[in-house]
C-alpha positions as CSV (number, residue, x, y, z in Angstrom):
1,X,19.6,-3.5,-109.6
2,X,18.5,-4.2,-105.7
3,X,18.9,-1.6,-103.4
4,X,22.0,-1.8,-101.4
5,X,24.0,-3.8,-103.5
6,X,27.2,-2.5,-105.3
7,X,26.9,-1.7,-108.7
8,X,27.8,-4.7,-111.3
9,X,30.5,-2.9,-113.3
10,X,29.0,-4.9,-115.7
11,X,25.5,-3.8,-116.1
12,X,24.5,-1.3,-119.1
13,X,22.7,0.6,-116.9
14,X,25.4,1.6,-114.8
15,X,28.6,1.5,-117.3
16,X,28.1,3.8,-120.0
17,X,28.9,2.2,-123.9
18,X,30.2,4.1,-126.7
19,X,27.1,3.4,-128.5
20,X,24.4,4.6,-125.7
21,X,25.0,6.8,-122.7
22,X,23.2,6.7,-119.2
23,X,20.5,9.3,-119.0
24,X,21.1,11.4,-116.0
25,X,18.8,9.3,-114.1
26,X,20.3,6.5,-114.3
27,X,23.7,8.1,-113.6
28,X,22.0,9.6,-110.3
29,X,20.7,5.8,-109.2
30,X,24.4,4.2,-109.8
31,X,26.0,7.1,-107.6
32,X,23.6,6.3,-105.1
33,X,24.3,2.6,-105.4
34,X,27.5,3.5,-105.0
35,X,27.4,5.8,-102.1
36,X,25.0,2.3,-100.2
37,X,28.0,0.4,-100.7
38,X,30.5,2.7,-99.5
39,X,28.4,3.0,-96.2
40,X,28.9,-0.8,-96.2
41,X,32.1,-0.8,-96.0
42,X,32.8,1.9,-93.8
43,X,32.5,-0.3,-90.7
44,X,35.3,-2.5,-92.3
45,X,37.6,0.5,-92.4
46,X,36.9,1.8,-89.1
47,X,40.2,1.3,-87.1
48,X,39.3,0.3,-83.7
49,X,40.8,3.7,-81.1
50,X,44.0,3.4,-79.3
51,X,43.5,3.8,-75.7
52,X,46.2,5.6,-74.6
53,X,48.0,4.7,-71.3
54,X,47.6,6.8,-68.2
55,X,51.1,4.8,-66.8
56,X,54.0,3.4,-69.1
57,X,56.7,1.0,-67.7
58,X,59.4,0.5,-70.1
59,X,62.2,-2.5,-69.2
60,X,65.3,-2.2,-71.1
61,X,68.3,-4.9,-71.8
62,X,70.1,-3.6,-68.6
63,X,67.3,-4.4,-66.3
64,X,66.8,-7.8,-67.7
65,X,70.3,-8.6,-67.3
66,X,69.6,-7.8,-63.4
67,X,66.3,-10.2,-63.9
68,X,68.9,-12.6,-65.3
69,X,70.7,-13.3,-62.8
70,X,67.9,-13.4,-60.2
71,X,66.3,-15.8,-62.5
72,X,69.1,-18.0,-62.8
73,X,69.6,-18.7,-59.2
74,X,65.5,-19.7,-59.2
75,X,66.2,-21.7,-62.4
76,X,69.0,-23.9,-60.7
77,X,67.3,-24.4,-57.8
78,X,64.5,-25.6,-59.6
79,X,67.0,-28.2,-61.1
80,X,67.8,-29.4,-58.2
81,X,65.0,-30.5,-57.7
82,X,64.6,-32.7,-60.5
83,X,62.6,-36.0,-59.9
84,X,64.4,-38.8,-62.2
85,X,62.0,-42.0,-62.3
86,X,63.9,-45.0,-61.3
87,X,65.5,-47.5,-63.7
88,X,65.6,-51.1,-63.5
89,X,66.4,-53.6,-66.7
90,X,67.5,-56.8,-67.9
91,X,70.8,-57.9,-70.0
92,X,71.2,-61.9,-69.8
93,X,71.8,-62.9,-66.2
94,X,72.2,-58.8,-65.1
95,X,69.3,-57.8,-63.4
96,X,69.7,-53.6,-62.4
97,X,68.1,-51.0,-60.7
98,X,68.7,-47.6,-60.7
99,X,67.0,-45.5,-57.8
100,X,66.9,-42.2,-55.8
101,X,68.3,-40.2,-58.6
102,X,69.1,-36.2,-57.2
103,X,70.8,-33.5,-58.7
104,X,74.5,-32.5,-56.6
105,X,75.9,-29.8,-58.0
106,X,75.2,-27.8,-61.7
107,X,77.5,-25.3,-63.6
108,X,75.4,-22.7,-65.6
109,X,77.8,-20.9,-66.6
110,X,76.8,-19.8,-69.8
111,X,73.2,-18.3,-69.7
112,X,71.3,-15.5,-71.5
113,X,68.4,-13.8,-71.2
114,X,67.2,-11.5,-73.9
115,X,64.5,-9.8,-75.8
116,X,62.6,-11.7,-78.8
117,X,60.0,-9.4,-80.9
118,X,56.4,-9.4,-80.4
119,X,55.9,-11.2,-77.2
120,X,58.6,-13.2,-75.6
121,X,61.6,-13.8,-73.5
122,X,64.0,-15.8,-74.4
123,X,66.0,-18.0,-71.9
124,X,69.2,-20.1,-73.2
125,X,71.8,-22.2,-70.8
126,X,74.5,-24.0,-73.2
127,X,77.3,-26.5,-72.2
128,X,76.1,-27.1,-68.7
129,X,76.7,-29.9,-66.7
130,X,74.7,-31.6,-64.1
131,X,75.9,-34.2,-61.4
132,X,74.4,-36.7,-60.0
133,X,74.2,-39.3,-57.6
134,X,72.0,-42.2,-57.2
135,X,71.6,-45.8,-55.7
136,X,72.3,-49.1,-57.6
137,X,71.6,-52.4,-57.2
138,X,72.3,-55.6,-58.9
139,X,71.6,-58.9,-59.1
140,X,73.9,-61.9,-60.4
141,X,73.0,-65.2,-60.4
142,X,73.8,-65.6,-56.3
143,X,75.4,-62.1,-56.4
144,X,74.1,-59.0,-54.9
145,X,75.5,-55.6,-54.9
146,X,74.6,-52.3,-54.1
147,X,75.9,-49.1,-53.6
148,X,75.9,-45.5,-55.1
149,X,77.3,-44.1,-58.3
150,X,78.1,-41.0,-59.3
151,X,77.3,-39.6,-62.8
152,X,77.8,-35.9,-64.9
153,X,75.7,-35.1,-67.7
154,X,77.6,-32.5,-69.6
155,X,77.3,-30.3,-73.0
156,X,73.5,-29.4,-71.4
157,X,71.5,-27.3,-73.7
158,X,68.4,-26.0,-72.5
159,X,66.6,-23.8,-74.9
160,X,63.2,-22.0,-73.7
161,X,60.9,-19.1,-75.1
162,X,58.3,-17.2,-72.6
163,X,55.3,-15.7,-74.4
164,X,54.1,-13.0,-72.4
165,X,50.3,-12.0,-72.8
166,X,47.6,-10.1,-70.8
167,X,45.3,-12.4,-69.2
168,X,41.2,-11.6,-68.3
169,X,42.2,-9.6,-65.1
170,X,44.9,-7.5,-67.6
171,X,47.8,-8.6,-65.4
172,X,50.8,-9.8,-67.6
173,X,51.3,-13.4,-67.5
174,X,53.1,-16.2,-69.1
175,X,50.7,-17.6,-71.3
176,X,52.9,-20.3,-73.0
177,X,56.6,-22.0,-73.4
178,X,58.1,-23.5,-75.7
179,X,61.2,-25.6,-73.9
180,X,63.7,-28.1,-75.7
181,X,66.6,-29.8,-73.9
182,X,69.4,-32.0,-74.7
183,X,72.3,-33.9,-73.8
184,X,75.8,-34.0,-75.5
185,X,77.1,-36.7,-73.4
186,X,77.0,-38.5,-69.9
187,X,78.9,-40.7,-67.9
188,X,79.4,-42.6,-64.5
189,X,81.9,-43.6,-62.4
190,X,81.6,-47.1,-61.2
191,X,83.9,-48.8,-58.2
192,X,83.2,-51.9,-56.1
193,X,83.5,-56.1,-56.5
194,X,81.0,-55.9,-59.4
195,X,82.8,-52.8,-61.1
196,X,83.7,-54.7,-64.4
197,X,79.8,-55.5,-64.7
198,X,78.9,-52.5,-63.9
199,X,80.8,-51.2,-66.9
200,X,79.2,-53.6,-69.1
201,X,76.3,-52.2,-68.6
202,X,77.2,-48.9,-68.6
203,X,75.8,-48.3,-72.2
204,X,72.6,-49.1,-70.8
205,X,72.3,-47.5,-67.7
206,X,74.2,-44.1,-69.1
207,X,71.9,-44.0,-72.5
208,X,68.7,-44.4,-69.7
209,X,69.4,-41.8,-67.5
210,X,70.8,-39.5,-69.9
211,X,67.2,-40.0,-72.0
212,X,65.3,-39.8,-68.2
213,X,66.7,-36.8,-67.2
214,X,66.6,-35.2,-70.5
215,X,63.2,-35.8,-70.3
216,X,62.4,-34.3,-66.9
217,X,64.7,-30.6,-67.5
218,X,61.5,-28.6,-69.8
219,X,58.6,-30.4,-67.7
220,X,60.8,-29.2,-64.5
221,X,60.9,-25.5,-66.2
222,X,57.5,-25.4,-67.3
223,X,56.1,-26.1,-63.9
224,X,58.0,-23.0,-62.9
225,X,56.9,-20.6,-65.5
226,X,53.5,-21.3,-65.9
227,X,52.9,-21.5,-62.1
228,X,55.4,-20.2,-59.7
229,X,56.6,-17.5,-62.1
230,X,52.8,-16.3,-62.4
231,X,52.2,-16.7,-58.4
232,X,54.8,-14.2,-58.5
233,X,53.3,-11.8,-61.5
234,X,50.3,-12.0,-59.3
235,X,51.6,-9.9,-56.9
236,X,51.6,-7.1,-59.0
237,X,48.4,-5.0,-58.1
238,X,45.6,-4.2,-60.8
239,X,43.1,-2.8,-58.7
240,X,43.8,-1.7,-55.2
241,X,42.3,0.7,-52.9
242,X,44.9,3.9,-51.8
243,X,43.1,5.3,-48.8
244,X,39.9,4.9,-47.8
245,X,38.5,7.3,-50.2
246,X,40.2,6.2,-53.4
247,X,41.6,3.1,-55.6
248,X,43.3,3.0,-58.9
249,X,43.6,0.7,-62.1
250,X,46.3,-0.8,-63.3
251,X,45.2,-2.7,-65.6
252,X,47.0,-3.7,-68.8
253,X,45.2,-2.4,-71.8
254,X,47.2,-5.1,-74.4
255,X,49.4,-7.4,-75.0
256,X,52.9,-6.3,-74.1
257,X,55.0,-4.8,-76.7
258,X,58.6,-6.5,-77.1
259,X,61.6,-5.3,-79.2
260,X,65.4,-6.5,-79.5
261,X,65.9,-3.9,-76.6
262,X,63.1,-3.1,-74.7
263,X,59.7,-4.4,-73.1
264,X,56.8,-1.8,-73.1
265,X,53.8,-2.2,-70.9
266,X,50.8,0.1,-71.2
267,X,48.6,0.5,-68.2
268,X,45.0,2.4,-67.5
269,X,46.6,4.2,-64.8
270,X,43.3,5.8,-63.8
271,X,42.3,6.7,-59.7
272,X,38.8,6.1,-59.1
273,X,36.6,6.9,-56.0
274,X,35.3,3.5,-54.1
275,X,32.3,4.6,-53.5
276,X,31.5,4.1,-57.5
277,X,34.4,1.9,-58.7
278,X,32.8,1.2,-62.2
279,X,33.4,4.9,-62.9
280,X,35.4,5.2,-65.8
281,X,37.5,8.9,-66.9
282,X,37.8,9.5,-70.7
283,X,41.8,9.7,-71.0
284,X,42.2,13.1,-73.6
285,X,46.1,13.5,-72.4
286,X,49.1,13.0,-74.5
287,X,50.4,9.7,-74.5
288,X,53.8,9.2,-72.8
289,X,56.4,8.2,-75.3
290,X,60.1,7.1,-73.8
291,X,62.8,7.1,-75.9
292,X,65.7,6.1,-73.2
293,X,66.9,2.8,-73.1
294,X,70.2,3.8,-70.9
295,X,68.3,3.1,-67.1
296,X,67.4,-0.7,-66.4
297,X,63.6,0.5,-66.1
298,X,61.8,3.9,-66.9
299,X,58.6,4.8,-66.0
300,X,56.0,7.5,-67.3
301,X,52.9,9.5,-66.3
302,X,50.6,11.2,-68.0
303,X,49.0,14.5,-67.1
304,X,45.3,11.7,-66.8
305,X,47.3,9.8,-64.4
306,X,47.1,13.0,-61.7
307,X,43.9,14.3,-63.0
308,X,42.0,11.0,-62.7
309,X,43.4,11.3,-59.0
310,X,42.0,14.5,-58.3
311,X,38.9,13.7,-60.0
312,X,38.6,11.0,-58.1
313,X,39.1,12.6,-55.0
314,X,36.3,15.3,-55.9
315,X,34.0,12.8,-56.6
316,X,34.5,11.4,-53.6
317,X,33.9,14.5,-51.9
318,X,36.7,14.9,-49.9
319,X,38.1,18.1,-51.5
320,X,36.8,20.5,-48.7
321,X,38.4,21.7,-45.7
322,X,36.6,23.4,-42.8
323,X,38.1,25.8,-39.7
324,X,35.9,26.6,-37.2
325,X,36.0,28.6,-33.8
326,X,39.6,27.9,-31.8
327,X,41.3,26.5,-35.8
328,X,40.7,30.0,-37.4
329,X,44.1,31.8,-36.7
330,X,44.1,34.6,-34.2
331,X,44.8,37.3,-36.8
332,X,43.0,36.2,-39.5
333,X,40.0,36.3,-37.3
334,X,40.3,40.0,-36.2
335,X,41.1,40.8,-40.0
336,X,38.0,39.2,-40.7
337,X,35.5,40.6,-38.0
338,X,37.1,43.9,-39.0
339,X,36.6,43.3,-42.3
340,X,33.0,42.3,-42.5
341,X,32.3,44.6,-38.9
342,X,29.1,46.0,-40.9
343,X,28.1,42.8,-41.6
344,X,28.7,41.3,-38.1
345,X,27.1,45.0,-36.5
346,X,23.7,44.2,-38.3
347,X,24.0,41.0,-36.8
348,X,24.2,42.1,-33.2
349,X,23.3,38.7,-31.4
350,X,25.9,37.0,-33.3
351,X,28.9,39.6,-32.7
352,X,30.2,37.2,-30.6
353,X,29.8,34.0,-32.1
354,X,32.6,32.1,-33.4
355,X,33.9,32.1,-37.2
356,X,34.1,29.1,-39.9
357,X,35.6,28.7,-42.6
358,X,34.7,26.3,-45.2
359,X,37.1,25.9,-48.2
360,X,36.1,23.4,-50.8
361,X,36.7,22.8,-54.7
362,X,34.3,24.2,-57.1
363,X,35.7,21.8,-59.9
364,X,38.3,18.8,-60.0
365,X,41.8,20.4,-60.3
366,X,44.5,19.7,-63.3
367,X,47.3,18.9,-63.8
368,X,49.9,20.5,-66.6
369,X,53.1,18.8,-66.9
370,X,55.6,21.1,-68.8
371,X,59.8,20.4,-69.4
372,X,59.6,23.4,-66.6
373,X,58.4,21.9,-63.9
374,X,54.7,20.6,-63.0
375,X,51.8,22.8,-61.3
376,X,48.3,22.0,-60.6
377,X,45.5,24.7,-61.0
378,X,43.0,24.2,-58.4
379,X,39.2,26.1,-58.6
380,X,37.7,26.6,-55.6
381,X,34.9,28.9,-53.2
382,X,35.4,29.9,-49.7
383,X,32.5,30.5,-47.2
384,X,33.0,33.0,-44.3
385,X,29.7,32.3,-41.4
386,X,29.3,33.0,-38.1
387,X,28.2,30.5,-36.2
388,X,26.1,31.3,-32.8
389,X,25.2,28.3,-30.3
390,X,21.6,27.2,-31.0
391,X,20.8,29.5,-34.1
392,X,21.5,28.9,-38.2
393,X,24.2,30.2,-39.4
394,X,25.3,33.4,-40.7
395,X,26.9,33.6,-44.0
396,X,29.0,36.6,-44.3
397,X,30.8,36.4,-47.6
398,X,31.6,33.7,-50.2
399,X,34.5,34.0,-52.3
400,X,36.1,32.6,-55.1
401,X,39.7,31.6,-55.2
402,X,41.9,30.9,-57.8
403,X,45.3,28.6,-56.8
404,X,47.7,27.5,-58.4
405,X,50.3,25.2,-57.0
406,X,53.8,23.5,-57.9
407,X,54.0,20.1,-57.5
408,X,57.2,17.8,-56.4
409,X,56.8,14.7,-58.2
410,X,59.4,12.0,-56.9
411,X,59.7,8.1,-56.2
412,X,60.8,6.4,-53.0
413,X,61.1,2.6,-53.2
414,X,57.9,1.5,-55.2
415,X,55.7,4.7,-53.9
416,X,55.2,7.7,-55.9
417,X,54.7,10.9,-53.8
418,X,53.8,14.5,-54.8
419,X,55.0,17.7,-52.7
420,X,52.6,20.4,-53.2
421,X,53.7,24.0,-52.5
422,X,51.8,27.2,-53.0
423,X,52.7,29.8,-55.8
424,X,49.8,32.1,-57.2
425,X,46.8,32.8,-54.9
426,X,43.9,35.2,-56.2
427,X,40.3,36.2,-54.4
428,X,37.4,37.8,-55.8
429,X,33.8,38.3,-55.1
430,X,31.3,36.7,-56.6
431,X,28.6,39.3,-55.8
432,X,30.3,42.1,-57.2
433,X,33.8,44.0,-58.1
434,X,33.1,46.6,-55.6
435,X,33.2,43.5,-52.8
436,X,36.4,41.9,-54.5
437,X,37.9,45.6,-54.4
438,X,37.1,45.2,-50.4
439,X,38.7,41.6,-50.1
440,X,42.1,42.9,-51.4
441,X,43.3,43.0,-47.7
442,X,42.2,39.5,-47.4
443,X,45.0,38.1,-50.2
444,X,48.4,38.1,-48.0
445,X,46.4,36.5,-44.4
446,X,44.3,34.0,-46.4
447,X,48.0,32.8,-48.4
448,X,49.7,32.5,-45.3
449,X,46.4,30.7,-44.1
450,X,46.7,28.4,-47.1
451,X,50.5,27.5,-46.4
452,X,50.6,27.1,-43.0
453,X,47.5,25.5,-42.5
454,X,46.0,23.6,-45.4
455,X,48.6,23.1,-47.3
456,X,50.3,21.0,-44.4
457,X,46.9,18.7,-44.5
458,X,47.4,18.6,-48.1
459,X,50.5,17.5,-48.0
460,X,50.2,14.8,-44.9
461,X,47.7,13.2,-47.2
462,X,49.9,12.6,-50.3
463,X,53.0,11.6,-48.0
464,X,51.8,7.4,-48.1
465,X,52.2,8.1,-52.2
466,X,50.5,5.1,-54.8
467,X,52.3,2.2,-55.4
468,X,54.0,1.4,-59.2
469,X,53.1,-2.0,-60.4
470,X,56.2,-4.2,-59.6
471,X,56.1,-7.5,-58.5
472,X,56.5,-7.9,-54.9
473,X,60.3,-7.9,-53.8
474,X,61.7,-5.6,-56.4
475,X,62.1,-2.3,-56.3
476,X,63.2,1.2,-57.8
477,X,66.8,2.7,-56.6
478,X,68.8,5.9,-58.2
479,X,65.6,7.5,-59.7
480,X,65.9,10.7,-61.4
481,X,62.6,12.7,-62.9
482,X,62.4,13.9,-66.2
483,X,59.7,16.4,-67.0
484,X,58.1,16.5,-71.0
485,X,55.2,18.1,-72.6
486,X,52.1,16.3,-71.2
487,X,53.6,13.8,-69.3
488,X,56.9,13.0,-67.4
489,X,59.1,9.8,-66.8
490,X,61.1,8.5,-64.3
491,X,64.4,6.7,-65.0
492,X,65.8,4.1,-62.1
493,X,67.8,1.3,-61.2
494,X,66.0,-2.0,-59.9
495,X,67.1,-3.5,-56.9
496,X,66.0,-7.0,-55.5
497,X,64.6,-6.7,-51.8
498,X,63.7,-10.0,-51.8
499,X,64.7,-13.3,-53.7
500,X,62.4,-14.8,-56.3
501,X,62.1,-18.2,-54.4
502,X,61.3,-16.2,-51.3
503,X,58.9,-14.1,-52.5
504,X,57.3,-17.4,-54.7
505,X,57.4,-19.4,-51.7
506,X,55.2,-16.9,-50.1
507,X,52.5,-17.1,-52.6
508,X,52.8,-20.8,-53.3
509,X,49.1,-22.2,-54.1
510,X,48.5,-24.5,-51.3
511,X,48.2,-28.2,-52.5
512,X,44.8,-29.8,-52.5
513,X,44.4,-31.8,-50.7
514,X,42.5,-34.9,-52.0
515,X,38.8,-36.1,-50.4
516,X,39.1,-38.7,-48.4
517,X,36.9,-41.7,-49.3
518,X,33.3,-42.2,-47.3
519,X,33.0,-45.4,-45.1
520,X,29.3,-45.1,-44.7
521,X,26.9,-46.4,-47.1
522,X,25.2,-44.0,-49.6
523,X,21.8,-42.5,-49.2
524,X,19.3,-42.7,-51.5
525,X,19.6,-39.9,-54.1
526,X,16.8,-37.4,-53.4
527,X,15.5,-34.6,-55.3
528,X,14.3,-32.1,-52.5
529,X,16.8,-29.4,-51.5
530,X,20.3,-30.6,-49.4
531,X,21.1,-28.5,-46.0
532,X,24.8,-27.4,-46.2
């Protein structure tokens, strides 16, 4: 038996007979054998890890109906502008030509949008019509005529499935349609000299356009999917910078996640700093589950979504705060110098010099997202100098301060903002207990220093929010927050700001223009390097 290679259940040595059992050696090698090829397979039943998403965004059947009838409006006006090919034949002595075909009006009356499982949309439009108008001409023997006539195409089905997929970038994108169209029946009104001829050859002309146009409906419809559609699902941001210190991910992590009902996105949701944008955060937070379906769209966070922030933002270094000289508030000061007057006494050059302050984070602050309410615990030191003109500085005491704060979490158009407000505040020494004993007068003034100083600073810089991945033009109305354990969702209404050809027509690829030919005569082809 080779080494690494299951055990033939057919070998004597390792299947004990009735008439001869394994010594204990041999029993020994076919449990190792057997323990090779269980390490073998082990890599085949290794389940790959779910990442879990920092940011959900669930879409339900009342959202899409909104969606709906946006969509319709872009789907008829790209109807309208059908391009028919022009249609010229032959019967006998009847020569015809059918030209500048355009769509005049269309009735979509009966339209649905809906959820199919897996991936896709579906999009259905039965029993429309479609009328026309378009220039004839024929010729007779001697006889010439031309004109317009007017035609309907009625009993239009047009049947069309959207897969939906995450692309290389992990934006969502349409990655394929399936489209099929048809025509119950058409006709065409025909008036002038020639009329009777013209209704001879009515099968003709009515079977060609009805097949032409036909043809033209899913090439029309695929055209806008798979290009305009996407220009628009490329507004939605992936990676984008927040301020000057920090950017955040929103990047799918899979495919989208359709039922009869509802659409699920999961996204990284994770800040980073921009100094060192390949830094990745391990997500350990719960994963945000949403249950409702009632809301046209509802959106979750998880406690990694704020934490990556902050983590970010200490990374970054920004974190710190510092007061010096005319900044210190009058009454904290004198606590202070009164407070630390042996300190200051011993120091006698430096009684005079002004104070600073230097608060800063000892540790990235988290986030704990309860049914209560949500709170962030922040860690942090603060440093008490003197500063005199022209010498080092003079540390007089640092301190350690535990915070912890409420947080506000709402939404305001596309922008989530957090309010911060200050609830438990605690200082103690780091030197000794006798020192913390000492900065127990310190609690109240250093509070009210924290809430009507920093906390306003704080606050100023959270105002601008993050943006939630929407595509441009669409945005949230009637939100209400719902706080769970670990995470917390946000139920709205959508509301179009702007129209999808508006917003498509913005992003349009520019055509290419094609290169125009040389008129010069070609060089010789040479092998040394070509100045651009």
């Amino acid at each position: 038996m080779q080494t690494g290679v299951c055990p033939d259940v057919s070998d004597p040595v390792c299947l004990p007979s009735a008439a001869a059992s394994p010594s204990r050696a041999q029993a020994s090698l076919c449990a190792m054998a057997a323990g090779r090829c269980l390490l073998l397979l082990l890599p085949w039943l290794v389940v790959a890890p779910h990442s879990p998403p920092g940011c959900k965004i669930r879409i339900t059947s009342a959202g899409l109906e909104l969606v709906k009838q946006e969509g319709l409006r872009f789907v008829e006006q790209e109807l309208q502008n059908i391009t028919v090919s022009d249609l010229h034949g032959k019967e006998g002595p009847f020569h015809y030509n059918i030209s500048q075909v355009r769509v005049t009006d269309l009735q979509l009356a009966l339209s649905d949008l809906h959820f199919q499982p897996q991936q896709h949309l579906a999009f259905d439009i039965n029993n429309a019509s479609i009328s026309l108008r378009f220039r004839r001409q024929l010729l007779y023997w001697f006889f010439y005529d031309i004109g317009s006539i007017n035609a309907s195409a009625d009993g239009v089905h047009i049947h069309t499935v959207l897969q939906l997929a995450k692309d290389g970038a992990g934006r969502l994108k349409i990655s394929n349609i399936t489209c099929n169209a048809s025509i119950a029946k058409m006709h065409a009104g025909f008036s002038g000299t020639l009329r009777k001829v013209y209704e001879f050859l009515s099968t003709f002309i009515i079977s060609g356009m009805r097949f032409l146009l036909s043809q033209q409906i899913c090439p029309s419809l695929e055209h806008a999917s798979l290009v305009l559609l996407n220009s628009l699902l490329d507004t939605v941001p992936v990676r984008s910078d927040v301020d000057e210190h920090i950017g955040i991910d929103y990047s799918l992590l899979r495919d989208p996640a359709v039922s009869t009902d509802t659409l699920d996105l999961d996204f990284k949701g994770m800040f980073f700093p921009r100094a060192r944008e390949d830094q990745e955060l391990e997500n350990h937070a719960v994963e945000p589950v949403i249950k409702e379906t009632e809301r046209m769209v509802y959106v979750a966070f998880s406690e990694y979504f704020f934490d990556s922030a902050m983590h970010a933002y200490f990374q970054a270094g920004v974190l710190a705060i510092e007061l010096q000289g005319e900044k210190v508030p009058k009454d904290l000061e004198v606590l202070l110098r009164a407070t630390f007057f042996g300190t200051i006494f011993m120091q006698s050059p430096a009684v005079d010099a002004p104070l600073r302050l230097v608060l800063q984070a000892s540790a990235p602050p988290r986030c704990i997202i309860k049914p209560s309410g949500t709170s962030v615990s922040v860690s942090a030191f603060l440093n008490i100098s003197l500063v005199p003109p022209d010498r080092p500085a003079v540390q007089l005491s640092s301190m350690a301060m535990e915070t912890k704060l409420s947080a506000k979490v709402f939404l305001q158009g596309k922008a989530l903002r957090v309010q911060l407000d200050l609830r438990r505040f605690r200082i103690y020494s780091k030197q000794s207990a006798l020192e913390s004993l000492a900065l127990f007068s310190l609690q109240a003034p250093l509070k009210t220093l924290l809430q009507l100083t920093i906390m306003p600073i704080i606050n100023e810089r959270t105002k601008k929010g993050v943006q939630i991945p929407l595509p441009e033009g669409m945005d949230f109305t009637k939100e209400v927050v719902t706080n769970h354990v670990g995470f917390l969702t946000v139920g709205a209404d959508l509301h179009f700001s702007k129209g999808l050809r508006e917003v498509i027509e913005k992003y349009r690829p520019a055509p290419t223009a094609p290169a125009e030919p040389s008129t010069e005569p070609s060089a010789e082809p040479s092998t040394g390097p070509r100045q651009l």
